[in-house]
C-alpha positions in Angstrom: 2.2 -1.8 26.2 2.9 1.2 24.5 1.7 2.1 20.5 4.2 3.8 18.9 2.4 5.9 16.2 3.3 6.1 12.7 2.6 4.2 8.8 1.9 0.7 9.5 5.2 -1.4 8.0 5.4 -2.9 5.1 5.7 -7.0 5.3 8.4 -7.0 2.2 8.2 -10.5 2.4 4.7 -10.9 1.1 4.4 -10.1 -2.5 0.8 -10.3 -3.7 -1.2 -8.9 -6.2 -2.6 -5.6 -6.5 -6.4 -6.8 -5.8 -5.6 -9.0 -3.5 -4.0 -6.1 -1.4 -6.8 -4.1 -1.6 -9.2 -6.4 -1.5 -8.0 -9.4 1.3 -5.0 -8.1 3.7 -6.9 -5.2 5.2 -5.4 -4.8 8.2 -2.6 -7.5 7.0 0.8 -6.5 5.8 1.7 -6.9 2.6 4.8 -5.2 0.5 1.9 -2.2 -0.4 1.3 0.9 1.5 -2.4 2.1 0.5 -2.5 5.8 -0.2 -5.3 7.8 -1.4 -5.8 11.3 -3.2 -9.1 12.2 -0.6 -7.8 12.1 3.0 -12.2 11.7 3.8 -12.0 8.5 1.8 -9.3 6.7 4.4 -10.8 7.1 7.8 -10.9 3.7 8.3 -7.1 3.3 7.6 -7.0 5.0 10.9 -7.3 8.6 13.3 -4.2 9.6 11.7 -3.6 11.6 8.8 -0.2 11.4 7.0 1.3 12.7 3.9 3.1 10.9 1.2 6.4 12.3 0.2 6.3 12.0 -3.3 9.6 12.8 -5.0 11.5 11.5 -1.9 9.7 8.5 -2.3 10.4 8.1 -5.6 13.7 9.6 -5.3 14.9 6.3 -3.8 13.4 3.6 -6.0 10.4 3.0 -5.1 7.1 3.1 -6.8 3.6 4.8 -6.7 0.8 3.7 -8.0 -1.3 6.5 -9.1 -4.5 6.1 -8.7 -5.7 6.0 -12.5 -2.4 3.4 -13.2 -3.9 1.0 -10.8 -7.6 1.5 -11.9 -6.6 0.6 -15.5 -4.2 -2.3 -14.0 -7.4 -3.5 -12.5 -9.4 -3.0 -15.3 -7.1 -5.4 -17.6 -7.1 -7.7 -14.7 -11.2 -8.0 -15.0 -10.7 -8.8 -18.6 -7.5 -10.7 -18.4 -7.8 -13.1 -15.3 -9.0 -16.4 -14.9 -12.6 -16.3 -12.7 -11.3 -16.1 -9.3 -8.8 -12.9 -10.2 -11.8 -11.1 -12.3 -14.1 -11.1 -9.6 -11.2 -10.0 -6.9 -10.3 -7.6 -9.2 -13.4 -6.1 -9.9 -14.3 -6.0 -6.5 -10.9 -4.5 -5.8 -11.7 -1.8 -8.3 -14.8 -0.9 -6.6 -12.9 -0.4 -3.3 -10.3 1.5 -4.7 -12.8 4.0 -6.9 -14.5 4.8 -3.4 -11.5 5.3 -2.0 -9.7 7.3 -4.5 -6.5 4.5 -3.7 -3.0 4.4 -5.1 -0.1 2.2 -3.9 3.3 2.4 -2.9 5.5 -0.8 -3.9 8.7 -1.0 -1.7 11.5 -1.9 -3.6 13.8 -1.8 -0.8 17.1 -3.9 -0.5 16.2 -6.6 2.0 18.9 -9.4 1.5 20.8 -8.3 4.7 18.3 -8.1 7.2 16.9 -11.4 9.3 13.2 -12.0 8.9 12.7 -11.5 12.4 13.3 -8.1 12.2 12.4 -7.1 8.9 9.0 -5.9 10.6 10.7 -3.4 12.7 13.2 -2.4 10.2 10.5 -1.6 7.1 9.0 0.5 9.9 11.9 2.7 10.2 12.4 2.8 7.0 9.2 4.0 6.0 8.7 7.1 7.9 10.9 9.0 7.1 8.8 9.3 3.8 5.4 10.2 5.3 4.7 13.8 7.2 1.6 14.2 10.4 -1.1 16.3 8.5 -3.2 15.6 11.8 
C-alpha cells in the first residue's frame, strides 16, 4: 500500500469541541486542523513540516484560531463548564500552551458530497492550502 503524503483530512462530519479536539482525537479526525506557531512544538504531528496559507485560507471562509483566541476560549471554558468540560479544558489548555496550538475550522460546503467519500474529498481540498517547508 502506498502513503500518499500530505495534511491529514479533515472528518467534516465530526463537530466537537475545541478541548475535546485537542485533548481526545489525537490521531482521530475531527472538523479541526491543529496548527502551531513553533514548528519544534509539533514533531509529534509528524516528519513533515507544512505551512499554513493564511489569507488563502481565510480568503475562502474558513477560520483560524489563533493561538491566544483559543487560549482565552479555553480559559472561559475552565470557568464556564460543568466538571467534566473544566477539567478537559484545562487539560486542553496545557497541551495547547506547550504546543503553541491554533486551529483551522473548515467551513466547507459539504451537502453534495456522499459520506463515503467525504474523507478523500476534504483531503483534496485541504492542500491546496498548506505549502512543504521540509
Amino acid at each position: 500500500m502506498t502513503k500518499i503524503g500530505g495534511v491529514t483530512a479533515p472528518d467534516l462530519s465530526k463537530p466537537c469541541t475545541l478541548a475535546d479536539h485537542i485533548v481526545r482525537t489525537r490521531g482521530k479526525r475531527t472538523k479541526y486542523t491543529s496548527v502551531s506557531l513553533d514548528p519544534d512544538k509539533i514533531d509529534d504531528f509528524g516528519p513533515t513540516l507544512y505551512q499554513a496559507l493564511c489569507p488563502e485560507i481565510v480568503g475562502k471562509g474558513h477560520a483560524i484560531i489563533e493561538h491566544d483566541a483559543l487560549i482565552q476560549s479555553l480559559k472561559a471554558a475552565v470557568l464556564e463548564g460543568d466538571k467534566l468540560d473544566r477539567r478537559r479544558a484545562l487539560q486542553a489548555q496545557r497541551y495547547a500552551i506547550r504546543r503553541r496550538e491554533g486551529l483551522i475550522d473548515w467551513t466547507f460546503d459539504i451537502t453534495r458530497v456522499q459520506r463515503k467519500e467525504l474523507i478523500t474529498w476534504a483531503f483534496a481540498q485541504v492542500q491546496s492550502f498548506f505549502r512543504v517547508i521540509r
